[in-house]
VOBA-1610 file (N, C-alpha, C; in pm, whole numbers, padded with zeros to 5 digits, always signed):
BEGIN
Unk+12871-11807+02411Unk+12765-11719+02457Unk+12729-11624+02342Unk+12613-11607+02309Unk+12585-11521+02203Unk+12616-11410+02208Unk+12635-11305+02125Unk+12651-11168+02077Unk+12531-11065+02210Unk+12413-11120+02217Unk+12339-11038+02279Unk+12394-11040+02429Unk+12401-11168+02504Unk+12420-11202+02639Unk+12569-11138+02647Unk+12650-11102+02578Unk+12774-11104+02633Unk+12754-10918+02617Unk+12699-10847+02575Unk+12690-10699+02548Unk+12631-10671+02650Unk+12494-10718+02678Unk+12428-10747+02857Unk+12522-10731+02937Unk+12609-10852+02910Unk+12714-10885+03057Unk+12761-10739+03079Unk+12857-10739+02972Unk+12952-10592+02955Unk+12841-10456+03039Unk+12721-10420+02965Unk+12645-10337+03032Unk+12627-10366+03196Unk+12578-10481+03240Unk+12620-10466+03349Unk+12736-10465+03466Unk+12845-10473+03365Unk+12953-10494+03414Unk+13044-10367+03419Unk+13009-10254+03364Unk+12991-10106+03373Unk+12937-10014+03435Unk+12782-10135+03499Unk+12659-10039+03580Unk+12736-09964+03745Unk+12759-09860+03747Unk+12804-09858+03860Unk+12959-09877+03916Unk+13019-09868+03782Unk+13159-09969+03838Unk+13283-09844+03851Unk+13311-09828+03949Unk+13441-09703+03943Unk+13560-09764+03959Unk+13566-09864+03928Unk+13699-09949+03881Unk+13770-09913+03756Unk+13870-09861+03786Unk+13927-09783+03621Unk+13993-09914+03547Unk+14096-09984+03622Unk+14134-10106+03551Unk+13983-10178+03485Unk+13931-10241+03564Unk+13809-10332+03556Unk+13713-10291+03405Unk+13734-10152+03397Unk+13636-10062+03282Unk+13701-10109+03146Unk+13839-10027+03198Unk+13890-10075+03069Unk+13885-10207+03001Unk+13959-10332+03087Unk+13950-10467+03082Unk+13803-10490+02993Unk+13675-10376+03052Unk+13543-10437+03014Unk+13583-10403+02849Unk+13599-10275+02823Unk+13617-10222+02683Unk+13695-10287+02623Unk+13805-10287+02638Unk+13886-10377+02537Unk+13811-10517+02488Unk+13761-10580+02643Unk+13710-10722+02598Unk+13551-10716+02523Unk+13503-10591+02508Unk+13400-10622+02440Unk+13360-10587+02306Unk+13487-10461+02309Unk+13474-10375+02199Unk+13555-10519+02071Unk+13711-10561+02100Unk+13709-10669+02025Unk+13611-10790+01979Unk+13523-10833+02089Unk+13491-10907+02069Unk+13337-10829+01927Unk+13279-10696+01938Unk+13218-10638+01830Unk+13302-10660+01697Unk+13433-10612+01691Unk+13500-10611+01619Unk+13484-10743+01562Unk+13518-10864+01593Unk+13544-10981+01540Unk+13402-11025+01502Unk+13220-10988+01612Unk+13116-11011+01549Unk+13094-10950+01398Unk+13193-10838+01386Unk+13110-10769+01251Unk+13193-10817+01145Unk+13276-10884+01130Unk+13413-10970+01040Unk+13289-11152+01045Unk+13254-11209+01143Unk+13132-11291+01136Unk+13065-11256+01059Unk+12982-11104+01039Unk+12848-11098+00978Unk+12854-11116+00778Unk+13012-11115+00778Unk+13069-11100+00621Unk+13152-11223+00583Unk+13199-11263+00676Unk+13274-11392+00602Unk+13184-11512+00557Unk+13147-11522+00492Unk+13056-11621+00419Unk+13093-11549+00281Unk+13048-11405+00270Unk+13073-11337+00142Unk+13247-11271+00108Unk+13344-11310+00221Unk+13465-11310+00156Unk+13533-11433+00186Unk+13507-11543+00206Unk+13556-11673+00231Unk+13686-11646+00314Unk+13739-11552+00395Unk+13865-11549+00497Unk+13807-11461+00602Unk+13895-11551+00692Unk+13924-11507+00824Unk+14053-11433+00876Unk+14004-11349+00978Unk+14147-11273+01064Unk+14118-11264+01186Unk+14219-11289+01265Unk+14208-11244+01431Unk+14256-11095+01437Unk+14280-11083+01363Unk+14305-10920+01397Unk+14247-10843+01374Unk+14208-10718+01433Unk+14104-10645+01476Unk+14146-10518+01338Unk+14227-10471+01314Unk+14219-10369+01168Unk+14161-10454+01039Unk+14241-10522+01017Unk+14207-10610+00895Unk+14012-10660+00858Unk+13984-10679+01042Unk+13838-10781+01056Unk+13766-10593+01035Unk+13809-10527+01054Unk+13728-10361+01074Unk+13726-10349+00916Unk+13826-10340+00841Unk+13851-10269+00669Unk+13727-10432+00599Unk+13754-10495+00620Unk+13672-10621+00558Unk+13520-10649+00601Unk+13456-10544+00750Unk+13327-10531+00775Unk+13282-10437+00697Unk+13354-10291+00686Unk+13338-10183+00653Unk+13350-10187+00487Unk+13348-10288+00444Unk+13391-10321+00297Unk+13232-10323+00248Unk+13136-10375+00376Unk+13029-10511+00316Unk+12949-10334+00350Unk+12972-10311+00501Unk+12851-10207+00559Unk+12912-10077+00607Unk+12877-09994+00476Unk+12989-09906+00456Unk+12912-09769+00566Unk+12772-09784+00571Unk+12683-09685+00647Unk+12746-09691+00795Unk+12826-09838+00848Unk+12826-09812+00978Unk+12959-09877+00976Unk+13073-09811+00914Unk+13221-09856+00898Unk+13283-09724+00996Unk+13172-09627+01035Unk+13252-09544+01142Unk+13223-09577+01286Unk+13116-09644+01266Unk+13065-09651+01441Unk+13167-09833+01454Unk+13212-09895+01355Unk+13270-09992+01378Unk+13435-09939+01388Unk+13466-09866+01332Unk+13610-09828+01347Unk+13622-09733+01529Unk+13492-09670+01513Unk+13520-09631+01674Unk+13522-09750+01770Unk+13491-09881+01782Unk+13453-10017+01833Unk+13620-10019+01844Unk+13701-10041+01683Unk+13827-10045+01660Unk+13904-09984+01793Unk+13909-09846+01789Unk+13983-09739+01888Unk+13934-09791+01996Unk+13829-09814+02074Unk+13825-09847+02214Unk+13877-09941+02219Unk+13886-10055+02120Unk+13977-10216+02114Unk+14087-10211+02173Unk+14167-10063+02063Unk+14279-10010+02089Unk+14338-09923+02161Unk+14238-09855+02244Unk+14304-09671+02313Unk+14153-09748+02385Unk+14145-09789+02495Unk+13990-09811+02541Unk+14002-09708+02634Unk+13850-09630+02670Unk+13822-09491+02762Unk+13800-09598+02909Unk+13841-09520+02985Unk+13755-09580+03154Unk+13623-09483+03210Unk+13557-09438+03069Unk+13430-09400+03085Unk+13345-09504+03057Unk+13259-09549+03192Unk+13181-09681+03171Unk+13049-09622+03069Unk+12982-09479+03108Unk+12895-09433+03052Unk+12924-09386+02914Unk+13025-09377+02856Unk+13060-09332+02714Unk+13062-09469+02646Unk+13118-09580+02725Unk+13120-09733+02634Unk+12916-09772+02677Unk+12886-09781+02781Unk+12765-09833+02712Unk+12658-09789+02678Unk+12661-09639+02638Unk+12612-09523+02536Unk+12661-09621+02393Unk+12741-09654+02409Unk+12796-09720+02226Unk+12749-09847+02232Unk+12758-09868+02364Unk+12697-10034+02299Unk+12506-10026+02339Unk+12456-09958+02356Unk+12352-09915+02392Unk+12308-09899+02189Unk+12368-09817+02154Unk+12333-09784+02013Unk+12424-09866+01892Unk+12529-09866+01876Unk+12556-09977+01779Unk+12590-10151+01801Unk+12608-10157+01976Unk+12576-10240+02011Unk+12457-10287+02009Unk+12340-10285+01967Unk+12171-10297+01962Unk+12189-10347+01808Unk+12237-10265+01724Unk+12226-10282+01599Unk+12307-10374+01515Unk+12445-10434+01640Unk+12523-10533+01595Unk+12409-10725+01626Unk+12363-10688+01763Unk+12209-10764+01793Unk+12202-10807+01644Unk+12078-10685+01644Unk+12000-10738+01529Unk+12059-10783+01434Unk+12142-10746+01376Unk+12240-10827+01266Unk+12246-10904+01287Unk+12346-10994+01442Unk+12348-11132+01420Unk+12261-11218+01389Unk+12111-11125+01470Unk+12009-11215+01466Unk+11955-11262+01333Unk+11962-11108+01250Unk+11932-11229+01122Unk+12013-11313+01016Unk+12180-11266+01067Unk+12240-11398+01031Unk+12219-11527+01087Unk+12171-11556+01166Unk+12182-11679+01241Unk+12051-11706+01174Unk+11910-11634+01173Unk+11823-11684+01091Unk+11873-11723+00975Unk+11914-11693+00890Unk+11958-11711+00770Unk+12082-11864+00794Unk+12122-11851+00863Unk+12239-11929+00825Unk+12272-12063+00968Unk+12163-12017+01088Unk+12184-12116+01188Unk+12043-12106+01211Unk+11946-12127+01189Unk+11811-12107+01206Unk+11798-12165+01347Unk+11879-12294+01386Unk+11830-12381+01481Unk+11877-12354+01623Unk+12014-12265+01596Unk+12148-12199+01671Unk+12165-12311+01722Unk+12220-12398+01577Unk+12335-12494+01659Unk+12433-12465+01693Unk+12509-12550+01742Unk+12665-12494+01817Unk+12761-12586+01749Unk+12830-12537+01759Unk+12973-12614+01693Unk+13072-12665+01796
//
């Protein structure tokens, strides 16, 4: 599922939700999954991969140093996630939008057709 549809999901999966487990569950699972999109938007230009979420943060923040804080905050909710649904999709509202557009023009660039693997 692409980068955009799954930030959607998460937003609505926050709308309304006073589920404190459920919130968190949302944060952790989305904020990693940012984490690992912005380690995507650079590996072409460092030829390695990591599943781990510090390493994939210091190696985004290497390439896009303007937004290596709003990605290290992505980091901390990964890690310490809030059960404020409105404080996570305030973030993904704004650097979530801007992780979007990025993919989008990696995939222009590099999957024009969005094939799948």
């Amino acid at each position: 599922m692409p980068l955009k549809q799954q930030i959607i999901r998460a937003k609505e999966d926050l709308l309304d939700n006073e589920d404190r487990a459920d919130i968190i569950d949302c944060c952790i699972w989305i904020m990693k999954l940012i984490v690992r999109a912005g380690l995507a938007l650079v590996i072409e230009k460092e030829h390695r991969y990591t599943r781990d979420l510090y390493p994939a943060y210091q190696i985004f923040a290497k390439h896009y140093h303007e937004k290596g804080a709003e990605m290290k905050q992505a980091l901390q909710y990964a890690i310490a996630p809030v059960d404020n649904p409105k404080e996570i999709s305030r973030f993904l509202e704004h650097f979530g939008s801007w992780m979007i557009e990025e993919s989008e023009k990696w995939l222009e660039v590099h999957n024009p057709t969005r094939l799948k693997h």
